[in-house]
N, C-alpha and C positions, 0 to 999 in steps of 0.2 A: 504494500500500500504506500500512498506519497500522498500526506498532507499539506496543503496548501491555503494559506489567507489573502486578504484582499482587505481593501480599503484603507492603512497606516503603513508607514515609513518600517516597521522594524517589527518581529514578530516571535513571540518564544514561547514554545509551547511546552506543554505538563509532560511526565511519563518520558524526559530524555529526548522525543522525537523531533528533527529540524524541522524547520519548511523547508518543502520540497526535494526534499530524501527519504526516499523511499525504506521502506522497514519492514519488517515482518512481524505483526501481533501474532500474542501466541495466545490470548483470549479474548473475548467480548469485554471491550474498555469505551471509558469515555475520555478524551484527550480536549482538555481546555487549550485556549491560544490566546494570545492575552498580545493584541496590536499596540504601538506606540505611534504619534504620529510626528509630526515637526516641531508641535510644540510643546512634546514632553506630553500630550496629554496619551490617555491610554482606557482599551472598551478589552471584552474578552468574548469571543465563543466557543460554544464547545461543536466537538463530532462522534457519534458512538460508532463506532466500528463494531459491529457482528461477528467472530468465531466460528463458523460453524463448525464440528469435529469434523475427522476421514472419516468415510466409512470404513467397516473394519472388514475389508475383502477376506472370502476366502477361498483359495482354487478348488477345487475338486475334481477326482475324476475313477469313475469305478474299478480301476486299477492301475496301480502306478507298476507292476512287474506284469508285463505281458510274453505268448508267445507271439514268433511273426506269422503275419496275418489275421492278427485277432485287432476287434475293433475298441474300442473306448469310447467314451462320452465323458467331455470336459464341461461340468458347468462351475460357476464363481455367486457367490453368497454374501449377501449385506450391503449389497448396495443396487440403484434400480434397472440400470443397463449395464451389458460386459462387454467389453473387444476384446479378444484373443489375438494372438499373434499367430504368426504361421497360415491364417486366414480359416481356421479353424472357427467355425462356429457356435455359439454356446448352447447347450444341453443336443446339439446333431453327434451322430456318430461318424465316427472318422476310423482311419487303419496307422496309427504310423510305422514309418517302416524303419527308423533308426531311433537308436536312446537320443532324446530331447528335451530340454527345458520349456516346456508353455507358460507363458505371464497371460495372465487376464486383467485390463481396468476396466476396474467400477466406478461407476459415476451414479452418486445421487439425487436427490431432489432437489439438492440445490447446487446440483452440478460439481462441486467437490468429488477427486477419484483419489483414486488407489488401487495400488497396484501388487497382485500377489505371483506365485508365482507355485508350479508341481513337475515334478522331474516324471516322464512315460520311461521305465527302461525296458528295449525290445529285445529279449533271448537273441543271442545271432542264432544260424544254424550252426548246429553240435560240429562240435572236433573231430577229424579223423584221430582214433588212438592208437597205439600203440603197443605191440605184444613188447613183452621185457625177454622172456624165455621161453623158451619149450625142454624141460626136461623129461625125466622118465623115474618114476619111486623106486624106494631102494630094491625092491624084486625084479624090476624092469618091468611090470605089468601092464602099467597106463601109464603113458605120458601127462605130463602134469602140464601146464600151460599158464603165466605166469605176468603180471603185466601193473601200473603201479597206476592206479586210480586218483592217488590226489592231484593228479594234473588236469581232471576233466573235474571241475563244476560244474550244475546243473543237470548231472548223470543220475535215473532213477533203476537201469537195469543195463548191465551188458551183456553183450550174446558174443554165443561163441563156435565157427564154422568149422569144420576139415573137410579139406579138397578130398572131395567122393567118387569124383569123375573126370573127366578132361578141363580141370583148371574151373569144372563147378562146387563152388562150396555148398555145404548142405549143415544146416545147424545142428547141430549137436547138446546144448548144453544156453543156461540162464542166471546170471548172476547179478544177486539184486547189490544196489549200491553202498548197501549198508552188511554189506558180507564180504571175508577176506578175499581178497582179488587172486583168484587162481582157480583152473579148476581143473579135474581132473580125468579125462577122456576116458570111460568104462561102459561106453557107449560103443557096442558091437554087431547087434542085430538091423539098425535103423537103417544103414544102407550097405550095400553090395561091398565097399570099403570100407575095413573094418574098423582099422583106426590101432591095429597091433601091433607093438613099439617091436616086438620079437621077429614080425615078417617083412616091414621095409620100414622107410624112413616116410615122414608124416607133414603133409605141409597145414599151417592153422592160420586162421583169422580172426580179427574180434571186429567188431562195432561198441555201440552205444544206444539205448534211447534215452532221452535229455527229458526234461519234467516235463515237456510240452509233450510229447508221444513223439515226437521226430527222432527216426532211423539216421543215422551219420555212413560215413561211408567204410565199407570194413577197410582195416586196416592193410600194410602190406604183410603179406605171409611169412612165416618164420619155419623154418625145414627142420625137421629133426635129425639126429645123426643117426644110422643104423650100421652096425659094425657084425662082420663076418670074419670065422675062424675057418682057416683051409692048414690044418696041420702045424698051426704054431704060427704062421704068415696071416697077420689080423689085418684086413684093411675096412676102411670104413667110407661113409660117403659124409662130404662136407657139411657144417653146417651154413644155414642160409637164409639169407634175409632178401625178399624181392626189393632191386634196385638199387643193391649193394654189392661191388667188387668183391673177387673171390681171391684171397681168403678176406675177411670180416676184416675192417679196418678197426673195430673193438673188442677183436677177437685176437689175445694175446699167445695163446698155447693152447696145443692138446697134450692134455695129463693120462698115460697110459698106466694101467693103473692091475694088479691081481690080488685073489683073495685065496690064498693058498688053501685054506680049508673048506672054502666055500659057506662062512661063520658070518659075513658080513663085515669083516676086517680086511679093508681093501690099504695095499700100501701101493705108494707109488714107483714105480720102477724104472720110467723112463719120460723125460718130458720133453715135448715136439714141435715143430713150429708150427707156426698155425695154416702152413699149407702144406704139411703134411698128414697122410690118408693113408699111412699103412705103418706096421711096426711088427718087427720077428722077434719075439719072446725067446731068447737063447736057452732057458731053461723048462721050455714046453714037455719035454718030455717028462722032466719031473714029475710036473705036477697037473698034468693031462688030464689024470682019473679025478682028482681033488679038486682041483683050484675052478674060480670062476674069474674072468677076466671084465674090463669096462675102460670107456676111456671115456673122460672128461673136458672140460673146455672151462678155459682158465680167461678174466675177461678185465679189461681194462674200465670197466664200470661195474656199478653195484646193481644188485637185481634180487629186489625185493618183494612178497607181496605184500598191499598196506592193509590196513585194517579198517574197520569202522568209519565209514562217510556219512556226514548228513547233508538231507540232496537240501539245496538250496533255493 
């Protein structure tokens, strides 16, 4: 506001305010002026200025964590008309399609606004994941399948494929998000390939579905290792990650490994590089009738399952 007098030479008003400098009341006041004129003589009037408050906006909108392609309805509260930004209109429904801040002003009755504001965030589409492992239990019975969950938020279940046919995966297996991340292939009747760590080597996939129901893209395959004894001459086939040079650029060694009694006390005996695929046991005939043999793979990363997730 900027008070302003007329009619005398000189002019001072109540409440600190000049004439004609402008100010900002911050309530309903009344400001005397009190004029001087040429000749010392002096009159006063006053002006009441009006306060009205803001209105006390507030955004709304029926959900602020959306999946994509779901819609929303923004309205704003407490005052008599809204403008939205974004050109979003108030209480219509709309879709958006990225996380955004919407501001709504309100304007009252007596045209006074304010302005609020509410964050939409839109789910992206889910992450391709990631297998960590594929190993085999200590009997060699089922391959284990192994992959580390706290990298995917908003994960409520993961699935989990083996190649059943010519590079078609066929699921296997369901692992909800709040369960340790591994699982363990004892699935044998479901399709023509059986998925038995003892007759070849095994390729796996996983995916994701994210709290929205959307499917992610499975992941790249990870190959199992299957190893053959021809008389003491053990060779095995590589392990393998789809889209990764052979041998594994995180793949540091294979650990050749016997258990002379077949007790489940395996010691190491020879360690290899990691593009080596075969190894002659010089004391095979020893222990031919007794020993159980294995070989491992030794890794320049860690490879854990996690535990317990809450979907978010």
């Amino acid at each position: 506001m900027t008070l302003t007098s007329s009619g005398a030479f000189s002019y001072q008003w109540s409440g600190g305010v000049t004439n004609g400098v402008s100010f900002i009341p911050s309530s309903t006041n009344t400001y005397t002026v009190t004029g001087t004129d040429f000749n010392g003589c002096k009159n006063t009037d006053t002006m009441t200025i009006i306060v009205n408050p803001l209105p006390n906006i507030t955004a709304n909108s029926t959900a602020t964590i959306v999946c994509s392609g779901t819609s929303v309805i923004l309205t704003g509260s407490g005052a008599l008309t809204y403008t939205w930004t974004g050109g979003i209109t108030n209480g219509l429904a709309f879709t958006p399609s990225s996380t955004q801040t919407y501001s709504v002003t309100g304007t009252d009755s007596n045209a006074c606004k304010k302005t609020a504001s509410v964050i939409i965030s839109v789910n992206p589409a889910p992450p391709v994941p990631d297998i960590c492992m594929v190993t085999v239990d200590s009997l060699s019975l089922n391959n284990i399948i192994i992959w580390d969950k706290t990298l995917y938020a908003m994960t409520d279940t993961f699935l989990v494929y083996r190649d059943t046919a010519n590079n078609a995966y066929g699921l296997i297996g369901k692992v909800s998000h709040d369960s340790l991340s591994l699982f363990v292939d004892t699935v044998r009747t479901l399709y023509a390939a059986n998925g038995d760590p003892t007759a070849s080597s095994w390729r796996y996939k996983i995916a994701l579905v994210d709290s929205c129901g959307t499917t992610s893209t499975k992941s790249p395959y990870h190959q199992s290792i299957f190893m053959q004894d021809n008389s003491g001459n053990f060779t095995w086939s590589e392990y393998k990650i789809e889209g990764q040079s052979l041998p594994i650029p995180a793949l540091s060694n294979y650990l050749f490994k016997r258990d002379t009694l077949a007790n489940g006390n395996y010691v190491l005996i020879q360690t290899l590089s990691a593009s080596s695929i075969s190894y002659v046991d010089p004391q095979y005939a020893i222990y031919q009738s007794t020993a159980d043999w294995r070989v491992e793979t030794s890794w320049s990363i860690s490879c854990n399952a996690t535990m317990k997730q809450n979907v978010s």
